[in-house]
C-alpha positions as CSV (number, residue, x, y, z in Angstrom):
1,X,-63.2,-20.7,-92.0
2,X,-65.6,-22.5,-95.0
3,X,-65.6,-26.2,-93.5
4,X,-67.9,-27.2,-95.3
5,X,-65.8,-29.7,-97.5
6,X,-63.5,-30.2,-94.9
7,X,-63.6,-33.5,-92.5
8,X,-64.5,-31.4,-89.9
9,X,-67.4,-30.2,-91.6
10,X,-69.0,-33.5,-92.7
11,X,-68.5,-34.8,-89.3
12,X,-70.8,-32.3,-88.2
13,X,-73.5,-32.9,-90.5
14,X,-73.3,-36.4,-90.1
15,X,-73.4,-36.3,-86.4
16,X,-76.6,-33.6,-86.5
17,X,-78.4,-36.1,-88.7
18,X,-77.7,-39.1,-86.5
19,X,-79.2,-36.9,-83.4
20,X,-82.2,-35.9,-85.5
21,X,-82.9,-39.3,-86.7
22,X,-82.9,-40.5,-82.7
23,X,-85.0,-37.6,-82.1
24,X,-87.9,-38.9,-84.9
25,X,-87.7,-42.3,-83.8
26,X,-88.3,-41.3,-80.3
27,X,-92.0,-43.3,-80.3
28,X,-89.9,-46.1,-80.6
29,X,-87.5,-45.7,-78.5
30,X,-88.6,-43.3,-75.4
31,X,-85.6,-42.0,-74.9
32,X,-86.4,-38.0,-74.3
33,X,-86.0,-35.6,-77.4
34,X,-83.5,-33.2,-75.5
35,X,-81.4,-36.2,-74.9
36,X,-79.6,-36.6,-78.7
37,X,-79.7,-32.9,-79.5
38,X,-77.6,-32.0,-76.3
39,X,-75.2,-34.5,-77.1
40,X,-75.0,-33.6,-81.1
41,X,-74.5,-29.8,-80.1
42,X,-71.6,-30.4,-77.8
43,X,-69.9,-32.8,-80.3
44,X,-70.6,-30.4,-83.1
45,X,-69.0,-27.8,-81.1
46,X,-66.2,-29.7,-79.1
47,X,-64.9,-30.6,-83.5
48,X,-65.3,-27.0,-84.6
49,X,-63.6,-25.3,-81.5
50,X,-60.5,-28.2,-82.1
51,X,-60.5,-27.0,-85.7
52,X,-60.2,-23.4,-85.0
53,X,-57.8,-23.9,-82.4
54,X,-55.3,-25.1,-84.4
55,X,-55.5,-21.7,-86.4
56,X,-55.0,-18.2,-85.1
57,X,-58.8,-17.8,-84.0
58,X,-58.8,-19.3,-80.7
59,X,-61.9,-17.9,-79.4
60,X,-63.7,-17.5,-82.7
61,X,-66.3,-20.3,-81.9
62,X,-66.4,-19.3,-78.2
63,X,-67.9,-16.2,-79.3
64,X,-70.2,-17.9,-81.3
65,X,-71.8,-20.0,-79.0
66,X,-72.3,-17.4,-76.3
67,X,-74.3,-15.6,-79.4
68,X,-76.4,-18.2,-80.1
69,X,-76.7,-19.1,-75.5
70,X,-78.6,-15.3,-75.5
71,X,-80.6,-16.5,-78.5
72,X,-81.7,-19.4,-76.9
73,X,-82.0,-17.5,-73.4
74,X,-84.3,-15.1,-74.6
75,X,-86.6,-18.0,-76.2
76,X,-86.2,-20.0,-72.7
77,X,-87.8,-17.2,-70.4
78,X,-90.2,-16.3,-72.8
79,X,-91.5,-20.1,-72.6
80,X,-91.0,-20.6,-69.1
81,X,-93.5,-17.7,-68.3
82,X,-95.8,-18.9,-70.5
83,X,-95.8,-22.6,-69.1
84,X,-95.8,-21.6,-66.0
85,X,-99.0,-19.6,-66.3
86,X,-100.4,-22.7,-68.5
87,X,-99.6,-24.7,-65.8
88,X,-101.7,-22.5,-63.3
89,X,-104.6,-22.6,-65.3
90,X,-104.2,-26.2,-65.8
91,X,-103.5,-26.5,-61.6
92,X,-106.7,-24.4,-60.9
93,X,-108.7,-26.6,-63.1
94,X,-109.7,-24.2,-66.1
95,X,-109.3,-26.5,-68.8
96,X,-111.2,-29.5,-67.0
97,X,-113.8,-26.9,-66.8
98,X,-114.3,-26.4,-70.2
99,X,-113.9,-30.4,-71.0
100,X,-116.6,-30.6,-68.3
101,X,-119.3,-27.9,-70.0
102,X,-118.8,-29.1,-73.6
103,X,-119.3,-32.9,-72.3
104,X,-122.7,-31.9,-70.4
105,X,-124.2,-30.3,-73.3
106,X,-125.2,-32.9,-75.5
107,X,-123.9,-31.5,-78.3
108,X,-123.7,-34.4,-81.4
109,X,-120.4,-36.1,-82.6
110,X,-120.6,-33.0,-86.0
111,X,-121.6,-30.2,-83.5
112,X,-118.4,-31.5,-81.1
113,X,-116.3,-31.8,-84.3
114,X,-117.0,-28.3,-85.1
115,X,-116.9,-26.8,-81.6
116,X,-113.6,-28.7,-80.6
117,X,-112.0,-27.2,-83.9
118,X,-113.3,-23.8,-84.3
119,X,-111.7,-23.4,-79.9
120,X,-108.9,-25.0,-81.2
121,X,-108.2,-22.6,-84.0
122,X,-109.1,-19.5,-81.3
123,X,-107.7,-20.7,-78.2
124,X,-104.3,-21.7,-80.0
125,X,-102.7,-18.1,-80.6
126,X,-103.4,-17.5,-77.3
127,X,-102.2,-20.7,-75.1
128,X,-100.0,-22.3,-77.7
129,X,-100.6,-25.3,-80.0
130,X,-99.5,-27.6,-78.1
131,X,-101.3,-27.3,-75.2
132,X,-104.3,-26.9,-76.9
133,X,-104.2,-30.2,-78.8
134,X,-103.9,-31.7,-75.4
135,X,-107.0,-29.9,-73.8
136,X,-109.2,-30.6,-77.0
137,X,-107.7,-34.1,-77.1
138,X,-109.1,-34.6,-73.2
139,X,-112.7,-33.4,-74.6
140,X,-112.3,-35.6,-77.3
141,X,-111.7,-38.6,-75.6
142,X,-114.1,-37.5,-73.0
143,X,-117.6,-37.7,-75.2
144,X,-116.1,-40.4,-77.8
145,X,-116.1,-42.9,-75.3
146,X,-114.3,-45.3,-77.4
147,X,-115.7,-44.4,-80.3
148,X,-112.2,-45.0,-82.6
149,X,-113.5,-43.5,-85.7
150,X,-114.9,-40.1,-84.3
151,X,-111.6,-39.6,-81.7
152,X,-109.3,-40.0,-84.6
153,X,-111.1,-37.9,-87.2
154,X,-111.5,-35.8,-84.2
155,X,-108.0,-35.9,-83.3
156,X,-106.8,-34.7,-87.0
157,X,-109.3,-31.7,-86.7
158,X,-107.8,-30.7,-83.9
159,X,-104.1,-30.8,-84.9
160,X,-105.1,-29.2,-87.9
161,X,-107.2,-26.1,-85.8
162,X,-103.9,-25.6,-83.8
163,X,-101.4,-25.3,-86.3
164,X,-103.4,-23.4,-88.4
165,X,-104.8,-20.9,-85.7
166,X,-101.0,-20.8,-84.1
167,X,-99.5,-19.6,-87.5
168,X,-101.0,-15.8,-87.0
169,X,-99.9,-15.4,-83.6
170,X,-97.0,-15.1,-82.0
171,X,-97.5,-16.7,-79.2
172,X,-99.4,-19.2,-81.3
173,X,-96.8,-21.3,-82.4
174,X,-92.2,-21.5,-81.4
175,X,-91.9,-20.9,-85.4
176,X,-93.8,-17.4,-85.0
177,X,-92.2,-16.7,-81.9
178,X,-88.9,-17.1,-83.1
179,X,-90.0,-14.5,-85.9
180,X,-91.0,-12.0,-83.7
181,X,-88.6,-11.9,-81.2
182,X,-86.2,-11.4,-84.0
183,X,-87.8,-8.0,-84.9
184,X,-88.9,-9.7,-88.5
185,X,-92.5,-8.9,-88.0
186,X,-94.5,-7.0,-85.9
187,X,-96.8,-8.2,-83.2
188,X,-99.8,-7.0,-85.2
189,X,-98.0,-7.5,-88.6
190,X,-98.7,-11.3,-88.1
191,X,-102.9,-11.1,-88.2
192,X,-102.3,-10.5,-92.0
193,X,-102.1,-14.0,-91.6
194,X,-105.6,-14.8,-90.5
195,X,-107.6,-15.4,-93.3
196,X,-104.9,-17.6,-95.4
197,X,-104.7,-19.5,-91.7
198,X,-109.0,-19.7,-91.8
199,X,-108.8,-21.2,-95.2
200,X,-105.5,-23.8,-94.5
201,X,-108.1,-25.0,-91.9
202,X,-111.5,-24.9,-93.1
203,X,-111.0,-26.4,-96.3
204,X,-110.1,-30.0,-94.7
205,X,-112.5,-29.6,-91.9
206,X,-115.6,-29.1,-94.2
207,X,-114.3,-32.3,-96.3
208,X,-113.7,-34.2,-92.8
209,X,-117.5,-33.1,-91.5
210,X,-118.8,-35.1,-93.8
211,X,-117.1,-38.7,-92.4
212,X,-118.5,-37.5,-88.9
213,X,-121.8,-38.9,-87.4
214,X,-124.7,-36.6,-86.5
215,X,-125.8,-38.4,-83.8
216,X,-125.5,-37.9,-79.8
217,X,-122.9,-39.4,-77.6
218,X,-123.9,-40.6,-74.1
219,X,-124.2,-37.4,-71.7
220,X,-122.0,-36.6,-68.7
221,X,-123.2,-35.6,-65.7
222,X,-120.4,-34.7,-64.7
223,X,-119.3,-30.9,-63.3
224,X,-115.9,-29.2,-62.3
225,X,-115.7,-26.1,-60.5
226,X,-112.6,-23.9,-61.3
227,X,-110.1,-23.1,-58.0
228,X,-110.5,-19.8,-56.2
229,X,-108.2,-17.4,-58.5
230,X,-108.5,-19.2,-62.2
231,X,-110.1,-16.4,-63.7
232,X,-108.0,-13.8,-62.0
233,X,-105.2,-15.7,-63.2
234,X,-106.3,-15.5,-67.2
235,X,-106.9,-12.1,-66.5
236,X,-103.4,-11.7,-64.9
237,X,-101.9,-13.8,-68.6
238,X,-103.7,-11.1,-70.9
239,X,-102.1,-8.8,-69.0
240,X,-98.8,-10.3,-69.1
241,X,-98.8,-10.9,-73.2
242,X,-100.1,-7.1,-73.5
243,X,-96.9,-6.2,-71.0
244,X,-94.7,-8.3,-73.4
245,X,-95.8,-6.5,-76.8
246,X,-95.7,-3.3,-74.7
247,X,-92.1,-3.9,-74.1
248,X,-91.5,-4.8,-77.4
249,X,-93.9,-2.5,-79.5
250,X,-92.8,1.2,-77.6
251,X,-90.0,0.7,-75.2
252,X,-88.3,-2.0,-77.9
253,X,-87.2,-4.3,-75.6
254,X,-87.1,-7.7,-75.9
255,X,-90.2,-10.0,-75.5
256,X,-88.9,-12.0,-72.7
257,X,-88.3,-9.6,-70.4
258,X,-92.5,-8.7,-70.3
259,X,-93.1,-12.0,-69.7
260,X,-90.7,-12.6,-66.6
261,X,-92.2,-8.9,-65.2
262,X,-96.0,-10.5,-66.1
263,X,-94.9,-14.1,-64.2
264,X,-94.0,-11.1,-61.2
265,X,-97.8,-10.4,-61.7
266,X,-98.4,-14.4,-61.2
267,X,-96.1,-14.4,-58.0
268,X,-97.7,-11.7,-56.3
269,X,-101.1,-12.9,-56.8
270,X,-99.9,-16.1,-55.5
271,X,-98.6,-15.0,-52.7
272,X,-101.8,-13.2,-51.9
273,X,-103.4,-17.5,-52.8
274,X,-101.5,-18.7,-50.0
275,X,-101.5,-16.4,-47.2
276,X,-105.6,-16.2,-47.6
277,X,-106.1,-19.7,-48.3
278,X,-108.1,-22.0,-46.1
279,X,-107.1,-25.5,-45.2
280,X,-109.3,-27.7,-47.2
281,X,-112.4,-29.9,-45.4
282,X,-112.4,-33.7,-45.8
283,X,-115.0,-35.8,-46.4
284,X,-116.6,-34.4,-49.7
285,X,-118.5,-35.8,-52.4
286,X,-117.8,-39.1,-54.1
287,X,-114.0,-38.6,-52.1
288,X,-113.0,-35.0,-53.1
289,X,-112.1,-32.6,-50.6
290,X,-115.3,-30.7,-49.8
291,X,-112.6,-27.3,-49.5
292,X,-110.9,-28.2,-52.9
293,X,-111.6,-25.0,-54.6
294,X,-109.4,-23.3,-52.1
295,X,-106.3,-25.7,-52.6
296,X,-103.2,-23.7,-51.3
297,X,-101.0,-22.7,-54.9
298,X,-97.6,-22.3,-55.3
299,X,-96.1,-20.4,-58.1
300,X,-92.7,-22.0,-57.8
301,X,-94.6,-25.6,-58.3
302,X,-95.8,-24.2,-61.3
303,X,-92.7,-23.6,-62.7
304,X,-91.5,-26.7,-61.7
305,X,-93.6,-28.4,-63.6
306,X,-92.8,-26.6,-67.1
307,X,-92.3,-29.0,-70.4
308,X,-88.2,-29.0,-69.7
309,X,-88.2,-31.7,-72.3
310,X,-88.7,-29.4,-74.9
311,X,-87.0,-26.3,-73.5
312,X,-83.7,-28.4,-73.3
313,X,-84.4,-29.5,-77.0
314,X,-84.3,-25.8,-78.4
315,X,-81.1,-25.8,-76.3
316,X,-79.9,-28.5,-78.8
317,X,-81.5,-27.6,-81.2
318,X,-80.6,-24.1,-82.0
319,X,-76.6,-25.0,-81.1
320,X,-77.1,-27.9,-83.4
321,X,-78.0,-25.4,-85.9
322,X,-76.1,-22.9,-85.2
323,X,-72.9,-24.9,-85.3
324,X,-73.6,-26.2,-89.1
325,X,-74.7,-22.2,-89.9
326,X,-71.2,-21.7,-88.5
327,X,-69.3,-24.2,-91.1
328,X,-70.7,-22.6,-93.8
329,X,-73.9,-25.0,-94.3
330,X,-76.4,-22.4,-94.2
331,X,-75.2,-20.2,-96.3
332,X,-75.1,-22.9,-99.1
333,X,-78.4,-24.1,-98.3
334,X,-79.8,-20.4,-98.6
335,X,-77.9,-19.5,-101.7
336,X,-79.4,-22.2,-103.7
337,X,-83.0,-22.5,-102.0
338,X,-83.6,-18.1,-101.7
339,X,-81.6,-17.3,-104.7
340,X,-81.5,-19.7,-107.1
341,X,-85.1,-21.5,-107.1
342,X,-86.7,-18.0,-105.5
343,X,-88.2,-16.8,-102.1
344,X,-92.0,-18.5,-102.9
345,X,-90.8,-21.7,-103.7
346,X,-88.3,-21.7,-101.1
347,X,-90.7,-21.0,-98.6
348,X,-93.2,-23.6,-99.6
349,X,-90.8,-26.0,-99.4
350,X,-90.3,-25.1,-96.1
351,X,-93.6,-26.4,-95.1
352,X,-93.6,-29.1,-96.4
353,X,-89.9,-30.1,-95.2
354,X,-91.4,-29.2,-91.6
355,X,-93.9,-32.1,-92.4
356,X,-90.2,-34.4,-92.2
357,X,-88.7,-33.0,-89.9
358,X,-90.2,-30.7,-87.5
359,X,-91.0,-27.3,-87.6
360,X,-88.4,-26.3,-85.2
361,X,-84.9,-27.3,-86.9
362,X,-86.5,-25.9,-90.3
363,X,-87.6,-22.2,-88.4
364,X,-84.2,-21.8,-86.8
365,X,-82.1,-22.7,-90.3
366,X,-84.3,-20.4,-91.8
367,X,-83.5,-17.8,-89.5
368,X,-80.2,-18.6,-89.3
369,X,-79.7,-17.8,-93.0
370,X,-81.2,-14.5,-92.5
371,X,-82.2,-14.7,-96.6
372,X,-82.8,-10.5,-97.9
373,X,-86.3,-10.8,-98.0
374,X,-89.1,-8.2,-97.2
375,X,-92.3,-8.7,-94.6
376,X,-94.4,-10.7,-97.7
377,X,-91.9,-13.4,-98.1
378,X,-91.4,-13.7,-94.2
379,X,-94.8,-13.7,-93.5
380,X,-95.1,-16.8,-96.2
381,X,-92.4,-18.7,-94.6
382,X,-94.1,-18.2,-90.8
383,X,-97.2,-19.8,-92.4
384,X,-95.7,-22.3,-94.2
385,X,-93.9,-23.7,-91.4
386,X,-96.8,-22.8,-89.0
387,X,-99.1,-25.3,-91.3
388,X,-97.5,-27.2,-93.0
389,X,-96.6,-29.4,-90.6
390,X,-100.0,-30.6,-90.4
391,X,-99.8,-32.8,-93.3
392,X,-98.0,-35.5,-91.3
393,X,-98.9,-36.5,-87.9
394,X,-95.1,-36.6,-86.6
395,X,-94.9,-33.0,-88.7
396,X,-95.9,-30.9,-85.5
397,X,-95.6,-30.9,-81.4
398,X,-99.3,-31.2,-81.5
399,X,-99.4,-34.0,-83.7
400,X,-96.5,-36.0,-82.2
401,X,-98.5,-35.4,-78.8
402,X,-101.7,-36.4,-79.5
403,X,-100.3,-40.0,-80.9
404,X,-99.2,-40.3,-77.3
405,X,-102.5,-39.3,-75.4
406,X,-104.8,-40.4,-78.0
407,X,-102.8,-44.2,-78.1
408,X,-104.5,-46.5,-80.1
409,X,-107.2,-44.1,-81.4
410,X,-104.7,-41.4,-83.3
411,X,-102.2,-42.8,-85.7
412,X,-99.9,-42.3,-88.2
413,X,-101.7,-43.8,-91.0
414,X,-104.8,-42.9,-89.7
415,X,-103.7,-39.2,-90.3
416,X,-101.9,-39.8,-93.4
417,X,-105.2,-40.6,-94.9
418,X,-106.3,-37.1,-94.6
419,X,-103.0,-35.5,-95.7
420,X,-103.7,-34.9,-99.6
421,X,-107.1,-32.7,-98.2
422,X,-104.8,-31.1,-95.7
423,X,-102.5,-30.4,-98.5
424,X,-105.1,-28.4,-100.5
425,X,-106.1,-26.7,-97.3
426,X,-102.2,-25.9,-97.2
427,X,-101.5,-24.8,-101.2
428,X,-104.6,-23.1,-100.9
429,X,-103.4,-21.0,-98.2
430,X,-100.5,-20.2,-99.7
431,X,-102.0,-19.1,-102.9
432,X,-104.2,-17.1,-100.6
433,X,-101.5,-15.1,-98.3
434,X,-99.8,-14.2,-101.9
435,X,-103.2,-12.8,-103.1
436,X,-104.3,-10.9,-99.8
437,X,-101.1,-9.6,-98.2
438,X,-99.5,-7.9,-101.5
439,X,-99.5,-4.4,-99.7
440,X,-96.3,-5.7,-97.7
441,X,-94.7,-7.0,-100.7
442,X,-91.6,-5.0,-101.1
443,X,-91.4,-3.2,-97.3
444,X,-88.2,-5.0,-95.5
445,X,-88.1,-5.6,-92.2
């Protein structure tokens, strides 16, 4: 059925928009992000099912939604691995490690500018944006020591670096994960991305060097010592994402299921943690447990403490989604945007919607319109929504999060001051992909 000028229809849309709208205004009101898109999708649903009901498909939208419950279940293991082994390396203190060594140095505010971006950029396709802006954001706030002008230029770098080093991986970034587990683009197919994403990030973060002091913060003495097992356990994640793009690549299978067998690897070496472990020695240093290092680890912990905010959210999300793709929404939408104004302008407009909105909603409409275009025009629209997004501080995960840990120090308007050099880093980018990448310009996925 076309409901897309029925009642039913602009119920839907109405009630996405009033979820969405909770969902943006959640630094206001603290009510979880999951919370309005869960509700939305079963209202969404509940009026379409009633609709179709009445007719002779009874079980037209029951079929839909268990099509879209494997798209989101494929997306949900894949991330749940990948948390959970975050999580580990978080647990066995990896990421203090590195906060603690680039704080000792005595590097200046430029040099930490530089350093915190350029990891940013090179740890994000491999960790994730998000948790990268978080781990940079620590360092940040670490050696600024209250300086507000360096932790929230500092802070824009950063979110910047992430985005832009997340849009040429795909487990960079949920937008360019969503691509490749759709069999859009190949694994390797997204490093054609690389250079535009160097340029969407350098360009700002020469202009921003010059606002940054060249002087030395105060230097830390202080030193963390990784767990017994962190390094075998970053070993054990490379060889989890190379089991995953295995699967995929030559035995063309889906993504998620090398991750679950690589969070087997995690398990096992767990396992092996615990049964070896030594009980840890009181009376250490300044309070720490002298046997620290050789804390006891649990997997199961690990995936206990997974993000479940934002796994429920691409629950509502993509049913959200799905259900206005289902009305006939989408199909209007992609008529217009990929037909009438044209694939390039479409997709740039992407980006800069994702600014709005959230990169999220805009990658999984996109997808769900499935527009006929070949691996040049998809590969534009996983950078634009990979990057563009940084132009507003609410445009991103990584954005949105650092307001929260950097309180005070990272702002709204304090981003929004940078966005018209972001947005040349971001045209520029563009302009760049559609000069380098022609060779896949016609090849369909």
């Amino acid at each position: 059925m076309d409901l897309t000028a029925h009642w039913v229809g602009v119920t839907c849309l109405v009630v996405f928009v009033l979820s969405y709208s909770v969902v943006i205004a959640e630094e206001f009101t603290h009510l979880r992000k999951s919370v309005p898109v869960m509700l939305g999708a079963g209202i969404i649903w509940a009026f379409i099912a009633a609709e179709y009901a009445g007719g002779s498909m009874t079980h037209a939208a029951e079929e839909a939604v268990r099509h879209f419950l494997i798209e989101f279940g494929e997306l949900f293991l894949f991330l749940l691995c990948a948390m959970t082994y975050v999580n580990s390396m978080s647990e066995r203190r990896v990421f203090e490690a590195l906060r603690s060594w680039l704080v000792r140095h005595g590097f200046s505010y430029r040099q930490l500018f530089w350093i915190t971006g350029v990891i940013s950029f090179f740890l994000s396709p491999i960790i994730d944006n998000l948790t990268t802006a978080l781990v940079m954001c620590a360092v940040v706030l670490a050696v600024g020591a209250g300086n507000r002008r360096f932790i929230g230029i500092g802070c824009v770098n950063i979110v910047v670096a992430a985005n832009a080093g997340g849009a040429f991986s795909p487990f960079g970034d949920i937008t360019t994960l969503m691509v490749w587990q759709r069999g859009i683009v190949d694994f390797f197919t997204f490093f054609a991305l690389f250079v535009p994403s160097v340029v969407n990030y350098i360009i700002p973060a020469v202009f921003m060097a010059f606002f940054v002091e060249n002087r030395t913060p105060d230097v830390s003495d202080e030193q963390v010592t990784m767990r017994r097992g962190a390094k075998r356990i970053m070993f054990l994640f490379l060889c989890t994402i190379a089991t995953a793009v295995s699967f995929h690549n030559f035995l063309h299978l889906p993504p998620f299921l090398g991750m679950m067998t690589g969070l087997a690897y995690l398990k096992i070496f767990g396992h092996y943690l615990a049964i070896t472990s030594v009980p840890p020695v009181r009376g250490g240093a300044e309070g720490e447990e002298a046997g620290d290092f050789i804390r006891p680890y649990d997997s199961f912990r690990e995936v206990a403490r997974a993000e479940w905010d934002t796994l429920l959210f691409f629950f509502g999300v993509i049913m959200c989604v799905g259900g206005l793709g289902f009305v006939g929404y989408l199909e209007l939408v992609s008529q217009y945007m990929y037909v009438e104004l044209g694939p390039t302008f479409a997709n740039t407009m992407v980006g800069i919607l994702s600014a709005i909105v959230d990169n999220i909603p805009v990658m999984v409409a996109v997808l769900q319109m499935n527009p006929a275009m070949d691996i040049y025009q998809w590969l534009l629209v996983t950078l634009t929504a990979g990057v563009g997004g940084s132009m507003l501080s609410i445009g991103s995960a990584a954005g949105v999060a650092l307001m929260g840990q950097a309180r005070g120090f990272y702002t709204f308007f304090g981003h929004l001051k940078w966005t018209p050099i972001i947005a040349v880093g971001y045209f520029v980018s563009i302009w760049v992909h559609l000069m380098w990448n022609t060779h896949y310009e016609g090849i369909m996925p």
